[in-house]
C-alpha positions as CSV (number, residue, x, y, z in Angstrom):
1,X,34.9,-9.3,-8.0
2,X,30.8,-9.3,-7.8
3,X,29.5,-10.9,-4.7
4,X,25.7,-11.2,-4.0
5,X,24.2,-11.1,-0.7
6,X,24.5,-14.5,-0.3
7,X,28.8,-14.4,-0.6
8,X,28.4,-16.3,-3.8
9,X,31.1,-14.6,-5.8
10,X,32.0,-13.9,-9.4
11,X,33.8,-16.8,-10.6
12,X,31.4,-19.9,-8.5
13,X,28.2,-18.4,-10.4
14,X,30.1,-19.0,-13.6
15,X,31.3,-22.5,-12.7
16,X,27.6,-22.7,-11.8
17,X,26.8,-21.9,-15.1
18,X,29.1,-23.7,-16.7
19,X,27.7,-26.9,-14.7
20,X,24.3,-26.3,-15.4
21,X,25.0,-25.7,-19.4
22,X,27.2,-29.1,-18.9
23,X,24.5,-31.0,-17.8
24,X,21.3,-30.1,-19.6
25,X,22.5,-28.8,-22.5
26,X,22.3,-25.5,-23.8
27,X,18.9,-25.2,-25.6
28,X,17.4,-26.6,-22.6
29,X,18.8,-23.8,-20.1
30,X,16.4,-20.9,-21.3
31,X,13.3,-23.4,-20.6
32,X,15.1,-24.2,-17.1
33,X,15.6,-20.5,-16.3
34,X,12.1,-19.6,-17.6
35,X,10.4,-22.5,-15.6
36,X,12.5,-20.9,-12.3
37,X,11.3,-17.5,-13.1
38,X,7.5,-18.8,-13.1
39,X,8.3,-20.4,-9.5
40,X,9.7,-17.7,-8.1
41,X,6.9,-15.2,-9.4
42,X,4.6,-17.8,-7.9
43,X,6.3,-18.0,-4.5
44,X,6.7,-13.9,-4.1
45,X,2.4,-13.8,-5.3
46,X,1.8,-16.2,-2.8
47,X,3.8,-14.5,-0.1
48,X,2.3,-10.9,-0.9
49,X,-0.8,-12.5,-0.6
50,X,-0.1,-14.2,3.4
51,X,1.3,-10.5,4.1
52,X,-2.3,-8.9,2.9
53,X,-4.7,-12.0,4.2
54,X,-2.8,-11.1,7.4
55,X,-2.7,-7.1,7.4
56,X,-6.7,-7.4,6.6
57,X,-7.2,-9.7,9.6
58,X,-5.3,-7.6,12.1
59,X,-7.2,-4.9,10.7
60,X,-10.5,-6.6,11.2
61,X,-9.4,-7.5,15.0
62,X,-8.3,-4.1,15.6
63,X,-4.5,-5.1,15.7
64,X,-2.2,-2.5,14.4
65,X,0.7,-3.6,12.2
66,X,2.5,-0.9,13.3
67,X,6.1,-1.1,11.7
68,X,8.1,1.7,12.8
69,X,8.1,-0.1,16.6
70,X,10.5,-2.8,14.6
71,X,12.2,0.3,13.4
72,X,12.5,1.8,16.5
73,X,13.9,-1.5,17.9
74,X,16.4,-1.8,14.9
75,X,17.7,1.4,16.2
76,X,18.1,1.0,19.6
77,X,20.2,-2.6,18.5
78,X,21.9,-0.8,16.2
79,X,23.1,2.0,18.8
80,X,23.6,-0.5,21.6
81,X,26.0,-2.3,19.4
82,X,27.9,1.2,18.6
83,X,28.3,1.4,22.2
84,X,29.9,-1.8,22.8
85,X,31.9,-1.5,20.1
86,X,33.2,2.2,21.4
87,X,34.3,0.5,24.2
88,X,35.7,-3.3,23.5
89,X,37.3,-1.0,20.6
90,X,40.3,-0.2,22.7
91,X,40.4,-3.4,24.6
92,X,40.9,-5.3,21.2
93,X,43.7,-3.2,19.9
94,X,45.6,-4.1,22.8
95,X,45.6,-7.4,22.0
């Protein structure tokens, strides 16, 4: 069984499909998918272009965009939930 990031599995993307093939016909689904492709090309253009417009601005103000300090924090999360799980680990087998 395939499941996407989103838990949508195998079998409910085909009973999408089915659904969608149901109710517009199938000559119309290549123009729906093509249509969807367009918007979501739009939508990740207009995106990268926010993240530059605000990357140059920070720049301008002499703000750093420095991303390893989110790196740094998804780290120490990552580590402090290691730790809590080396410990509740035994308390939940007892259970």
């Amino acid at each position: 069984m395939v499941t996407l990031p989103l838990f949508i599995s195998g079998t409910e993307i085909a009973f999408i499909i089915f659904i969608v093939i149901m109710v517009f016909g199938a000559d119309k689904v290549p123009e729906i998918a093509r249509g969807l492709g367009k918007g979501m090309r739009t939508l990740k253009d207009a995106t990268n272009d926010i993240k530059s417009e605000i990357t140059k601005s920070a720049e301008k103000q002499g703000i750093d965009l420095d991303l390893d300090v989110t790196k740094d924090i998804k780290k120490e999360i990552d580590k402090a939930k290691e730790d809590i799980n080396d410990i509740t680990g035994p308390i939940k087998r007892q259970f």
